[in-house]
C-alpha positions as CSV (number, residue, x, y, z in Angstrom):
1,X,13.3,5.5,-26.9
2,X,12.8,9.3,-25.7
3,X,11.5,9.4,-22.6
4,X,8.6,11.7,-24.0
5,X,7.9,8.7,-26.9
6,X,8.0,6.4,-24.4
7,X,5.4,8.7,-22.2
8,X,2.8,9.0,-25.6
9,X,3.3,5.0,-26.6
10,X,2.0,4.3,-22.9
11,X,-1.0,6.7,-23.6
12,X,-1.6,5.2,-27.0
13,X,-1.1,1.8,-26.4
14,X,-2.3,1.2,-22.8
15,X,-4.5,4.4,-22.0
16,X,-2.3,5.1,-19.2
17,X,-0.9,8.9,-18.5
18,X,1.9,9.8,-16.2
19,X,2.8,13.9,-15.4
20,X,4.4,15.2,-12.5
21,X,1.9,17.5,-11.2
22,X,3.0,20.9,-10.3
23,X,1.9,24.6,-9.7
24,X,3.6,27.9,-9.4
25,X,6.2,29.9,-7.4
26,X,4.6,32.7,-5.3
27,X,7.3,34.8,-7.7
28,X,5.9,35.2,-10.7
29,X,8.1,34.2,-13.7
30,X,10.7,32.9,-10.7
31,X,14.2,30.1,-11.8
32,X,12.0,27.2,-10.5
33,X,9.3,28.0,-13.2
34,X,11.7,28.6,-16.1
35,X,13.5,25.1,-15.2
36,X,10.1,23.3,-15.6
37,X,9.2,25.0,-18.7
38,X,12.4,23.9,-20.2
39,X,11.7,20.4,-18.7
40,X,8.9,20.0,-19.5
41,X,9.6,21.7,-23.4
42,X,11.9,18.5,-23.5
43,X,9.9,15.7,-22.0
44,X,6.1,16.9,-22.2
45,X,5.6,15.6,-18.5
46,X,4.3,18.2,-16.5
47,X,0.9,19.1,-15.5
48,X,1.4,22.5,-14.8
49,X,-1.8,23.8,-12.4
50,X,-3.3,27.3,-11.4
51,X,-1.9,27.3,-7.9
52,X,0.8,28.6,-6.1
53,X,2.7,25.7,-4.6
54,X,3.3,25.3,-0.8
55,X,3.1,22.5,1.8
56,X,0.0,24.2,3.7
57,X,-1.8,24.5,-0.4
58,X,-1.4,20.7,-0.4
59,X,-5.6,20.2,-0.2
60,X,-6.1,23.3,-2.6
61,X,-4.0,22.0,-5.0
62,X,-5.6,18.2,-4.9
63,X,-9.0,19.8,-5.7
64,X,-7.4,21.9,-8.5
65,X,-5.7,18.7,-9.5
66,X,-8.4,16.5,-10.5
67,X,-10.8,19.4,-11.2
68,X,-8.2,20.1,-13.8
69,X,-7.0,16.4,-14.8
70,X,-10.8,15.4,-15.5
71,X,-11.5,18.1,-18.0
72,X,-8.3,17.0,-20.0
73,X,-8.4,13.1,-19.7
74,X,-11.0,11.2,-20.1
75,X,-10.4,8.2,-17.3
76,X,-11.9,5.1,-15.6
77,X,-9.6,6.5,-12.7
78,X,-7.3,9.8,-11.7
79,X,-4.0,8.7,-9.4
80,X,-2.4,11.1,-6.9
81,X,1.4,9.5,-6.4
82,X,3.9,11.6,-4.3
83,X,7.2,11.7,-6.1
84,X,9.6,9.8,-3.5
85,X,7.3,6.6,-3.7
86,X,7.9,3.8,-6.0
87,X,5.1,2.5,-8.5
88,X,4.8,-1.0,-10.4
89,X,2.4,1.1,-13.3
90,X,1.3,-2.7,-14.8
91,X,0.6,-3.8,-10.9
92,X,-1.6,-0.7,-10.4
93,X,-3.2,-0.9,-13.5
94,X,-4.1,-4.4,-13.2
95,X,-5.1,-3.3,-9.4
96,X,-7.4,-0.4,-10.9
97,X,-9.0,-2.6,-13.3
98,X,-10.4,-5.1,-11.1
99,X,-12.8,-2.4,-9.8
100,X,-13.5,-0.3,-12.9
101,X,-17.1,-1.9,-13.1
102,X,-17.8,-0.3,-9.6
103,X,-19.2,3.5,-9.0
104,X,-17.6,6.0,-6.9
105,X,-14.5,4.1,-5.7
106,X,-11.7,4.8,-3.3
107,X,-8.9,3.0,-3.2
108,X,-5.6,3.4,-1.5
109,X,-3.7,2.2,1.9
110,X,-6.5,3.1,4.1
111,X,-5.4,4.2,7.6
112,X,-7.1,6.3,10.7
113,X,-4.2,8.3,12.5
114,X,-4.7,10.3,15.3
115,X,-6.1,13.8,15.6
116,X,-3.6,16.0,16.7
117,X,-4.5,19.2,18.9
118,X,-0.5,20.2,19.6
119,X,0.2,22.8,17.9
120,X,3.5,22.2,18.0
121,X,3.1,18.8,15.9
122,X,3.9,18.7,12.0
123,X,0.8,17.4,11.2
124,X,-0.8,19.5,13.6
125,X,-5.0,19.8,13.3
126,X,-6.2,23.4,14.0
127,X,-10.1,22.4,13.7
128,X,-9.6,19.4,15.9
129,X,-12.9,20.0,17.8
130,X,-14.5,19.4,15.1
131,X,-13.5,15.3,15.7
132,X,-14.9,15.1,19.0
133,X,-12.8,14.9,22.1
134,X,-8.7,15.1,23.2
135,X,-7.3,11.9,21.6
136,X,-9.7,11.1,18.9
137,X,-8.7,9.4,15.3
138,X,-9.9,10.4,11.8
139,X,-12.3,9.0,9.9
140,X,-10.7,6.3,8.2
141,X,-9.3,7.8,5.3
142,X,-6.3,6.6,2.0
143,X,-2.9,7.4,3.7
144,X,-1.7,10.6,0.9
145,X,1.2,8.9,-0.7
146,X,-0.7,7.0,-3.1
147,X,-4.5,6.8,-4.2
148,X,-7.3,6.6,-7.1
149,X,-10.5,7.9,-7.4
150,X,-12.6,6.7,-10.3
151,X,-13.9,9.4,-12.3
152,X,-17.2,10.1,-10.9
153,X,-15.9,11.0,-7.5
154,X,-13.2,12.9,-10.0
155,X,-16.3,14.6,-11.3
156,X,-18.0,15.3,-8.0
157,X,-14.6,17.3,-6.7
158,X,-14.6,19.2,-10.2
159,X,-18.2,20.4,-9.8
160,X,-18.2,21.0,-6.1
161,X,-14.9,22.1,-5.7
162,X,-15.6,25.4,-4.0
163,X,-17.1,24.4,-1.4
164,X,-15.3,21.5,-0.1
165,X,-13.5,22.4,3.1
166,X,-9.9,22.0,3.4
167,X,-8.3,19.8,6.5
168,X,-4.6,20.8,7.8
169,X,-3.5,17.1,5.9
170,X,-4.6,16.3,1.8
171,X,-5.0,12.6,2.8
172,X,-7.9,13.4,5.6
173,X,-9.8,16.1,3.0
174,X,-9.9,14.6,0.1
175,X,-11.3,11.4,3.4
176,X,-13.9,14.1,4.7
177,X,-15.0,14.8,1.1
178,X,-16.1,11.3,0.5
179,X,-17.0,10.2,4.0
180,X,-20.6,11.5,3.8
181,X,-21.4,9.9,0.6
182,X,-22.2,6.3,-1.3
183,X,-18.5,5.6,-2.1
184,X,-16.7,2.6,-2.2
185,X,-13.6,2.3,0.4
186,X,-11.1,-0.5,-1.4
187,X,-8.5,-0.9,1.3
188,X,-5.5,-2.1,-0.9
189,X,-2.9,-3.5,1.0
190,X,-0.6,-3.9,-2.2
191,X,-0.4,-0.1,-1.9
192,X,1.6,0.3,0.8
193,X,4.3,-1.8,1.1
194,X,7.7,-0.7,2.8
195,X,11.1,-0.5,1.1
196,X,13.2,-3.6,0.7
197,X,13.3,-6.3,2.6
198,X,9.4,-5.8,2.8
199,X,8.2,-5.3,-1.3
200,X,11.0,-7.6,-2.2
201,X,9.6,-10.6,0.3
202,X,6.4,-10.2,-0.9
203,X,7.3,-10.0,-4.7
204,X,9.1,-13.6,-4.3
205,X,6.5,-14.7,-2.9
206,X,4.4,-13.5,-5.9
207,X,2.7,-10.8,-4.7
208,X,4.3,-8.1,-6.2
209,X,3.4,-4.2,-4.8
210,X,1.9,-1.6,-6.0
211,X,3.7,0.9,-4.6
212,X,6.1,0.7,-1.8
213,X,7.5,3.6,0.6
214,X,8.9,4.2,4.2
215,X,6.5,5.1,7.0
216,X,9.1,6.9,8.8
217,X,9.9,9.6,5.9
218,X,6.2,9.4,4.3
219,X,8.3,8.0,1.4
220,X,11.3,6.3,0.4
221,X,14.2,8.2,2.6
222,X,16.8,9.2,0.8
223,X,14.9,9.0,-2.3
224,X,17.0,9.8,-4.8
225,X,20.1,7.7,-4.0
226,X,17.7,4.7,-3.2
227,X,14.7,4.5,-5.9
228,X,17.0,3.2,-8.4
229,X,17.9,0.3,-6.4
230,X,14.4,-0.1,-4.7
231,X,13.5,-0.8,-8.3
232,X,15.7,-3.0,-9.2
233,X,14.6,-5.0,-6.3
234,X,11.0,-4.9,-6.1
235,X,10.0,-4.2,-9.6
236,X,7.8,-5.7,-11.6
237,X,9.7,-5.9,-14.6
238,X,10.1,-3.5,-17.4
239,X,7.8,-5.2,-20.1
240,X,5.1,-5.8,-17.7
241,X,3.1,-3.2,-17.8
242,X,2.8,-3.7,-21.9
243,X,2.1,-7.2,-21.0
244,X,-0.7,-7.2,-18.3
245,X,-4.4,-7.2,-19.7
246,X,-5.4,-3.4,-19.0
């Protein structure tokens, strides 16, 4: 099959949707944009959003994201993915569905890294007063490379979405916009699993991953010469996401 049949069957038949997520160059009409279009003219995969793209727009363009995704789709949950991580779709699917009867969930690797005051760090905290004193941790929060929100908290972004403030990192925003309410932290281990040995271990022992990435690159290093093989290694199989009961 097409890639883009493959894409609508999994919509029709499972209720599941998959785009890669993307914005706009600062240059209007710029290379990078026609090559999507064309892309995206051939596989119908993009979600193309009314931002410009940049790695300091990353919170602006997760509020724009599921502002946007929840007044196309309607969901039990909305999934941010990074592109360089690996995903079992039947494992998080099945994952998901376990707490669809629950409001206002969060669920993701769950993690509380430090607050960092150096400038001079990449992930680098210019309102780090605001967490209290030299040497202080987040909230605890999903780590960014892979999360869900169900779609009330989807919702709550959408409607609010002005007025949500914007943290140096996307993880520890889209955190600080749920801390202060009744929401649901699912810490799911299965969602952050390393590269092989570590997702392949656990899938023999039959606990297969949801999604699996390197701490040290915030995703798989090297992606593109290594997802292939991290698939073949710790996927779930090709027919199991038809098969599971989702």
């Amino acid at each position: 099959l097409h890639l883009g049949e493959k894409l609508l069957q999994l919509e029709e038949q499972k209720g599941i949707v998959i785009r890669f997520t993307i914005g706009h160059s600062a240059t209007s009409n710029s290379i990078l944009d026609k090559a999507i279009d064309a892309e995206d003219a051939q596989h119908h995969d993009f979600l193309r959003l009314d931002h410009v793209e940049g790695y300091h727009e990353l919170s602006a363009k997760t509020k724009i994201f599921f502002s946007t995704a929840v007044g196309i789709w309607d969901a039990d949950f909305f999934v941010k993915v990074d592109d360089d991580v690996h995903v079992n779709l039947g494992m998080l699917a099945t994952t998901l569905a376990r707490h669809k009867a629950k409001p206002r969930t969060y669920i993701g690797c769950m993690k509380s890294g430090p607050v960092l005051a150096d400038k001079n760090l990449k992930y680098h905290e210019p309102e780090a007063w605001k967490f209290g004193e030299d040497g202080n941790k987040y909230f605890r929060h999903a780590t960014g490379q892979i999360y869900a929100i169900s779609k009330d908290l989807a919702t709550y972004i959408s409607i609010n979405q002005p007025i949500l403030h914007k943290y140096a990192n996307e993880d520890v925003s889209l955190g600080s916009w749920f801390i202060g309410l009744e929401v649901n932290h699912i810490d799911e281990r299965n969602m952050c699993c390393g590269t092989p040995p570590d997702c392949e271990w656990k899938g023999q022992a039959g606990n297969i991953c949801v999604a699996s990435f390197d701490w040290s690159c915030s995703g798989i290093c090297k992606s593109v010469e290594r997802l292939k093989d991290v698939h073949a290694r710790c996927g779930e199989g090709d027919s199991s996401v038809w098969s599971d009961l989702i």
